[in-house]
C-alpha positions as CSV (number, residue, x, y, z in Angstrom):
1,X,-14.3,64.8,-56.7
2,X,-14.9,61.2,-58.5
3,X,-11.0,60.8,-58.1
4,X,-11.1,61.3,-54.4
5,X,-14.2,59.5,-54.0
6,X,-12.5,56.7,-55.4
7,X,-9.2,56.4,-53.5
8,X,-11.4,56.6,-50.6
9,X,-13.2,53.5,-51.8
10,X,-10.3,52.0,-52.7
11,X,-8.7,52.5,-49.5
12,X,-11.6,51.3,-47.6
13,X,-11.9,47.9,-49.9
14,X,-8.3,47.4,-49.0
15,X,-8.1,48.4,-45.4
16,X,-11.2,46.5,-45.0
17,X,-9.5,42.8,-47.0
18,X,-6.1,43.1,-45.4
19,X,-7.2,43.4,-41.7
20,X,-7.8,40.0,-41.1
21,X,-4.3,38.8,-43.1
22,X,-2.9,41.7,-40.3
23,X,-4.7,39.9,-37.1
24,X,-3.3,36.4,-38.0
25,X,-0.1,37.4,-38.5
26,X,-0.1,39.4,-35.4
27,X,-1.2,36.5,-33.2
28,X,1.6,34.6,-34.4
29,X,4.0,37.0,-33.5
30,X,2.7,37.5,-30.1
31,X,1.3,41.4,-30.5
32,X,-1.7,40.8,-28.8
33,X,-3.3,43.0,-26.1
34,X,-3.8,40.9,-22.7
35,X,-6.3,42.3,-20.5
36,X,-5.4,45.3,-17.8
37,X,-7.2,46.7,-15.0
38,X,-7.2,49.6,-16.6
39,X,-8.9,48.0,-19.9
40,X,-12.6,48.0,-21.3
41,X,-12.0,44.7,-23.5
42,X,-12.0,41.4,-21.5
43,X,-10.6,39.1,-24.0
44,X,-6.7,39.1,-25.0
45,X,-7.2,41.2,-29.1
46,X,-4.5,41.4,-31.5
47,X,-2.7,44.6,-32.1
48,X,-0.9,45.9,-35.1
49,X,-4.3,47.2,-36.4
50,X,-2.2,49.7,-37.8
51,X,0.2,47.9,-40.2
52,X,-3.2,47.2,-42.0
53,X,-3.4,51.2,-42.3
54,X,-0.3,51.5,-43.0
55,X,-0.6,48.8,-46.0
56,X,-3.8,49.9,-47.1
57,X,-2.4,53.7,-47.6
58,X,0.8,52.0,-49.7
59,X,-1.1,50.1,-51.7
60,X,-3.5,53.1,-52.3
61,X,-0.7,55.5,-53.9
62,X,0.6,53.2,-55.7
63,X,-3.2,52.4,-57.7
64,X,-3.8,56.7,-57.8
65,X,-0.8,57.9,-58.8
66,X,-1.6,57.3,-62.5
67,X,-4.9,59.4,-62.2
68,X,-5.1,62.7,-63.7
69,X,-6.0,65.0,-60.5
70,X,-5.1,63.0,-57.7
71,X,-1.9,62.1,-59.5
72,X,-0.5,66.1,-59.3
73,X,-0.4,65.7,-55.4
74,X,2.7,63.1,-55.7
75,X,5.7,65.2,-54.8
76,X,8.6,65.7,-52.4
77,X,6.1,66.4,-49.5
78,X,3.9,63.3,-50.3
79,X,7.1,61.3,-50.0
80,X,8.2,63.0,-46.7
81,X,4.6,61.9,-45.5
82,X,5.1,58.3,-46.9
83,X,8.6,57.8,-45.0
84,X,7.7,59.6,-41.6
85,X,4.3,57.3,-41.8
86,X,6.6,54.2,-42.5
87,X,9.4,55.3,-39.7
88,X,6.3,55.7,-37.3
89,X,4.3,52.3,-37.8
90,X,7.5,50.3,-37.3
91,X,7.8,52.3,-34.1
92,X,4.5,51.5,-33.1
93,X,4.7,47.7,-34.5
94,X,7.2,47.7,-31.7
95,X,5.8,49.4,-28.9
96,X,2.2,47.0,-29.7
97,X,5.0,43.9,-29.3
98,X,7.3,45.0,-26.3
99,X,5.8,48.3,-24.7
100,X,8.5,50.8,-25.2
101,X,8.8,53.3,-22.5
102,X,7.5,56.8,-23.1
103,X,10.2,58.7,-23.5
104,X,12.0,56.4,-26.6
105,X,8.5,56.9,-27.8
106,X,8.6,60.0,-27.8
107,X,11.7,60.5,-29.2
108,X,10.7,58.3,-31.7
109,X,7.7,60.7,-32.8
110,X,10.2,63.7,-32.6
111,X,12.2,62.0,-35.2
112,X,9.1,61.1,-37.6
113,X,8.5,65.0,-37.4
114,X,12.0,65.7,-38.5
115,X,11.9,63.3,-42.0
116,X,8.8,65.7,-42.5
117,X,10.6,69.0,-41.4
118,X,13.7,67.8,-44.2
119,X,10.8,67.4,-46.9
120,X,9.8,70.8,-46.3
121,X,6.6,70.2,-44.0
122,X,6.9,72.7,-41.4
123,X,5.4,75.7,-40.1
124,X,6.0,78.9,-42.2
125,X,3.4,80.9,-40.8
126,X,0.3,81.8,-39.2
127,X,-2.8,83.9,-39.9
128,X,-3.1,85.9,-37.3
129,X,-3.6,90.0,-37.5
130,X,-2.8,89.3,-41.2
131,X,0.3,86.9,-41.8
132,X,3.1,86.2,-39.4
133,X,6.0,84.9,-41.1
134,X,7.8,82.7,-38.5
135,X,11.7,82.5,-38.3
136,X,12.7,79.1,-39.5
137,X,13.7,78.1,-36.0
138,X,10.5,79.1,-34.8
139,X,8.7,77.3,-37.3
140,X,10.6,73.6,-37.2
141,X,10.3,73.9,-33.3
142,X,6.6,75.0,-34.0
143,X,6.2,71.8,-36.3
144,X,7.9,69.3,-33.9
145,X,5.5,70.2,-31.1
146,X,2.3,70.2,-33.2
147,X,3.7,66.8,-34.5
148,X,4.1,65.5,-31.0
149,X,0.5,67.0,-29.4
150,X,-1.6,65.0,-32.0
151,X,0.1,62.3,-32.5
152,X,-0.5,61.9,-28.4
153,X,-4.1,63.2,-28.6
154,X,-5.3,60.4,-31.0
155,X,-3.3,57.8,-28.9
156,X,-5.0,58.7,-25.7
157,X,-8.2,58.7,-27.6
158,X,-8.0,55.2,-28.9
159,X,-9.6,53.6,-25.5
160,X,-12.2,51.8,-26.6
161,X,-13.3,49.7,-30.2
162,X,-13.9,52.0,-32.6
163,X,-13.6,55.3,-30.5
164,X,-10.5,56.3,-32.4
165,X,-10.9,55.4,-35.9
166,X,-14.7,56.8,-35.8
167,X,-13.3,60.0,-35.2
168,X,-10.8,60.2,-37.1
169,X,-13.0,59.3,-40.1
170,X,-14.8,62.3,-39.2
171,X,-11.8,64.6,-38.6
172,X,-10.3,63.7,-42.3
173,X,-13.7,64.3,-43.5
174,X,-13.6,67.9,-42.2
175,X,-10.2,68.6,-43.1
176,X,-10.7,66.7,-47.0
177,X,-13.7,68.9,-47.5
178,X,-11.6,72.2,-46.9
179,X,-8.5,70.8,-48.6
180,X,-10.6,70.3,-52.0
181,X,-12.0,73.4,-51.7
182,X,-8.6,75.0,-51.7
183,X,-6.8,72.2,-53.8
184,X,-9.3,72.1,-56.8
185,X,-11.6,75.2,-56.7
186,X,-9.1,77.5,-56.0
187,X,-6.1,76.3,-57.3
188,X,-4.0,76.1,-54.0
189,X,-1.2,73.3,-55.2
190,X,-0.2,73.3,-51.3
191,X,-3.1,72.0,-50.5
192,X,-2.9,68.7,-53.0
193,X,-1.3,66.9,-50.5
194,X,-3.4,67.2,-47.9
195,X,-6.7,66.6,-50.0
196,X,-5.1,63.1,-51.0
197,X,-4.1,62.1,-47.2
198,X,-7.5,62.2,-46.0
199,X,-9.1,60.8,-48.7
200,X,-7.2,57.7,-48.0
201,X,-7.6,58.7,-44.2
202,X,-11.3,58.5,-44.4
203,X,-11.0,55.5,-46.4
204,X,-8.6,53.5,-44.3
205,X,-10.7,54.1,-41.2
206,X,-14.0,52.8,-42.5
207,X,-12.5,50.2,-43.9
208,X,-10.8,49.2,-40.3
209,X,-14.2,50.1,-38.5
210,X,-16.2,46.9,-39.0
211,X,-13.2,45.0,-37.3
212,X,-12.7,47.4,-34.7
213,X,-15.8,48.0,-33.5
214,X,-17.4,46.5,-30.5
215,X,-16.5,43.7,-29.8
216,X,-13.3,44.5,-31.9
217,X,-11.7,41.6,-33.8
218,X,-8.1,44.1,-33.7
219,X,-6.9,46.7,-32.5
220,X,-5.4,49.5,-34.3
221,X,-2.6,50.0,-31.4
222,X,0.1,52.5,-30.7
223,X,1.1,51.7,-34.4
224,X,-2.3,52.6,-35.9
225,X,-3.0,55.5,-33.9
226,X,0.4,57.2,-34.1
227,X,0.4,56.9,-37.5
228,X,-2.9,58.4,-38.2
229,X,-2.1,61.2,-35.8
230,X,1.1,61.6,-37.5
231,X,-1.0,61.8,-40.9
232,X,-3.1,64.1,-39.3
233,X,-0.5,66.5,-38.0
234,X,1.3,66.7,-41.7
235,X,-2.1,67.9,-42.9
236,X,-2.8,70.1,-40.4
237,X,0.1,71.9,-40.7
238,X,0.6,72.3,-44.8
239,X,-3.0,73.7,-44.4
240,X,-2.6,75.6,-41.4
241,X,1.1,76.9,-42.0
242,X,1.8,76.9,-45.6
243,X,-1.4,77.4,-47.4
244,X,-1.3,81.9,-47.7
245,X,-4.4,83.1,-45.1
246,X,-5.0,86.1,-47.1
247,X,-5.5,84.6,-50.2
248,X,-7.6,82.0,-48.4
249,X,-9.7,85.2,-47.5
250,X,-9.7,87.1,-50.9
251,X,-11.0,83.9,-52.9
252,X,-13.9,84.3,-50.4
253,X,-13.5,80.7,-49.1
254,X,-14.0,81.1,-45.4
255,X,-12.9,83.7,-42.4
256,X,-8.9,84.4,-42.6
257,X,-8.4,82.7,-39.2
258,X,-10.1,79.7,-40.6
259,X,-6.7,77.3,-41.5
260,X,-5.8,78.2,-37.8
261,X,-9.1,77.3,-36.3
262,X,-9.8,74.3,-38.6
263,X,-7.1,71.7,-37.1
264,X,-8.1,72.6,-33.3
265,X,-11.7,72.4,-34.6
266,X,-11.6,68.7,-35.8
267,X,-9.5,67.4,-33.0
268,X,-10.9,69.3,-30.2
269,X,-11.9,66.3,-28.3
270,X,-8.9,64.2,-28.6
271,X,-6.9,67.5,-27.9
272,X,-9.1,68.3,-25.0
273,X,-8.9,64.6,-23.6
274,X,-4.9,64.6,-24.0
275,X,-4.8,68.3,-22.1
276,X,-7.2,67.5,-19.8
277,X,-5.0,64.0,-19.1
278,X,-2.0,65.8,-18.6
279,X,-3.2,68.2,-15.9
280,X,-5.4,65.8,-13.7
281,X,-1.9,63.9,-13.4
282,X,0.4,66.2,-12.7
283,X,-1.9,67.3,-10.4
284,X,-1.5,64.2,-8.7
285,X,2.1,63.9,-8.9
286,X,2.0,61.4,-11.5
287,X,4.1,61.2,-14.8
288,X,2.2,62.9,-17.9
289,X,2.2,59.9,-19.7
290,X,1.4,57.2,-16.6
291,X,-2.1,55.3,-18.1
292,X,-5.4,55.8,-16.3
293,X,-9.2,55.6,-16.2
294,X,-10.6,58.9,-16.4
295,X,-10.4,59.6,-20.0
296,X,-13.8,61.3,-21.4
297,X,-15.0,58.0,-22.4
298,X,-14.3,55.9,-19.2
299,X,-16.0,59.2,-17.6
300,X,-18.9,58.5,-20.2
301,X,-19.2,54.8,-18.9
302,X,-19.3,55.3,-15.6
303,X,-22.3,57.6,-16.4
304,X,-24.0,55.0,-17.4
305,X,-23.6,54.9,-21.1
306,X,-23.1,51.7,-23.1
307,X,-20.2,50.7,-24.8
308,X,-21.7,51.7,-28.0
309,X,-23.4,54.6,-26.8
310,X,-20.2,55.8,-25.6
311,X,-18.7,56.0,-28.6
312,X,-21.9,57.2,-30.3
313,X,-22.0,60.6,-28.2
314,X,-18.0,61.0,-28.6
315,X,-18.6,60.6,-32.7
316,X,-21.2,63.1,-32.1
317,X,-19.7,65.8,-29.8
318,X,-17.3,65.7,-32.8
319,X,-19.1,66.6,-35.2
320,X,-20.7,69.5,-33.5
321,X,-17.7,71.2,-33.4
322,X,-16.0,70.1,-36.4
323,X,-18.7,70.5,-39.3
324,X,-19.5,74.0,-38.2
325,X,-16.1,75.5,-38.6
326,X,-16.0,73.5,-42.1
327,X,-19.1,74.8,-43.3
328,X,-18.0,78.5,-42.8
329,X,-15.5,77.7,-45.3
330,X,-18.3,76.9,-47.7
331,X,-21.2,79.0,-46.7
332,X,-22.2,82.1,-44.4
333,X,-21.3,82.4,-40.8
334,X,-25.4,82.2,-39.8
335,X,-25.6,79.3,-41.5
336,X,-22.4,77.5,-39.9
337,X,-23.8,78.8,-36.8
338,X,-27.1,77.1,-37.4
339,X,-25.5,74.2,-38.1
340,X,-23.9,74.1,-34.7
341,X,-27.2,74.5,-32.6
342,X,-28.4,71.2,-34.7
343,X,-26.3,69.5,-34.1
344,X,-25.5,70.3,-30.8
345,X,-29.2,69.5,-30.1
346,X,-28.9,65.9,-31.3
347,X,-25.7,65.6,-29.5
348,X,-27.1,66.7,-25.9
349,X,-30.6,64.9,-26.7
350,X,-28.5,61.5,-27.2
351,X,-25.8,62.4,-24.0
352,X,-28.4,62.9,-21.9
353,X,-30.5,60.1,-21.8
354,X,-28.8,57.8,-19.3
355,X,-28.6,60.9,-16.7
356,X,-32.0,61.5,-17.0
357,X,-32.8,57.4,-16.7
358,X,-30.5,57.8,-13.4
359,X,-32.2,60.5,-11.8
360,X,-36.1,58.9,-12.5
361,X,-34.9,55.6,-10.9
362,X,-33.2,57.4,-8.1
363,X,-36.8,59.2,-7.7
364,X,-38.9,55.9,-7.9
């Protein structure tokens, strides 16, 4: 654990020291975000919030790689993760500088899943009624999708300063604490990869937080948030896909549906936000991807939160649903379960409080 604790650390130092070298040069160049309608910030913020990230996570494997644990995850899928992440920030570098239309977006994305899908990082199969194996077809196809859904779900999350790198923290946090477990106390050498990433995701985000958070200095951008979903997703899916379910559930570490539920469980409100996104404008006869204002935290605002409280209650509805399914990979079910009601407790005592301000003034 000290060797993860430090590349977090490390991360964070770095993330946190490059930022501002990333929000000069990004004025310069003229990747600022001028304000919208549609927008929460009123003053014109540099983008490329996530070439910091992106140089932060670099500089970060090249410092661990000669440590004696966090060293043995280096490999062929590591390297697939390093070049999809690279292909994908200068993707996003451009979109932050001339707004690239959705669909060479999205194509773009496709093709950051395939450099993972040639380095093996794919979908072989899932845990459910046992172990499927999934056809290879099936499982690339499988692995694109995945790729694409949360690498959109943490872009339409990132609406407001420090929404999306607050929760990503939190996500990586849940998904690090399961890796180890499978990585280090049981000996799973799939899940060495996935351990390091979100050490260095955790890091990178709190190291980013201080100059993202209201009123954000920089913004992370399409760059920074495609590339952490992109990070994301190549966990998710060595855990979820490649890591053996049974053998998850004869070491005794947690329910054998657990690497299924565990990506859905630490996402499920930017996955929630992105599907529920998706309907409300097709409903209306509007393109999937066409931006609005009715995104779960513009929906908290007009409630009558603050800006801060906003993101507060979203960090928090996060954790009730993540840390629970985490904790069942450590402990019993009635204690996961208790877990939950705590901290869904907290989380409906803080959400509340404007509503019940609203209705005693609408009574006085």
């Amino acid at each position: 654990m000290r060797e993860y604790l430090i590349t977090t650390l490390l991360a964070a130092v770095l993330c946190y020291l490059v930022t501002p070298l990333v929000r000069t040069l990004a004025q310069k160049m003229g990747a600022v975000a001028n304000v919208r309608s549609r927008d929460v910030h009123t003053l014109p913020t540099p983008r490329w919030g996530g070439l910091a990230l992106w140089i932060s996570m670099s500089l970060t494997f090249l410092i661990v790689d000669h440590l004696s644990l966090v060293g043995k995850s280096f490999g062929h899928e590591l390297q697939g993760i390093f070049l999809a992440s690279t292909f994908i920030i200068v993707l996003g570098m451009a979109d932050d500088r001339y707004q690239l239309d959705a669909l060479t977006k999205l194509a773009g994305q496709a093709l950051a899943a395939g450099i993972l899908l040639l380095h093996g990082i794919q979908i072989l199969w899932l845990p459910i009624n046992g172990v499927i194996t999934l056809p290879p077809s099936i499982g690339q196809l499988l692995t694109v999708i995945i790729v694409l859904v949360i690498i959109n779900a943490v872009n339409f999350i990132d609406g407001l300063d420090g929404l999306a790198s607050g929760i990503i923290a939190i996500s990586s946090a849940s998904f690090f604490a399961f890796a180890y477990l499978l990585a280090v106390v049981y000996g799973f050498s799939r899940a060495g990869s996935p351990s390091l990433v979100t050490a260095v995701i955790i890091g990178v985000c709190i190291g980013f937080l201080p100059h993202n958070y209201f009123p954000a200095k920089i913004f992370m951008g399409d760059s920074g948030s495609m590339f952490l979903g992109l990070l994301l997703a190549a966990s998710a899916i060595t855990l979820t896909g490649q890591v053996d379910a049974n053998a998850i559930s004869a070491e005794n570490s947690g329910p054998t549906l657990l690497p299924l539920l565990l990506p859905f469980a630490v996402l499920a409100i930017p996955l929630a936000d992105l599907v529920l996104a998706v309907i409300r404008r097709i409903r209306s006869g509007r393109s999937p991807f066409t931006p609005d204002k009715e995104h779960l935290h513009h929906r908290l605002l007009t409630a009558g939160n603050s800006h801060q409280r906003t993101v507060l209650i979203m960090y928090l509805w996060t954790a009730t649903i993540a840390v629970p399914v985490t904790v069942a990979a450590f402990m019993s079910l009635w204690i996961a379960g208790a877990v939950a009601v705590f901290l869904l407790l907290v989380t409906l005592s803080v959400s509340r409080g404007p509503l019940v301000r609203k209705v005693k003034n609408a009574i006085k």
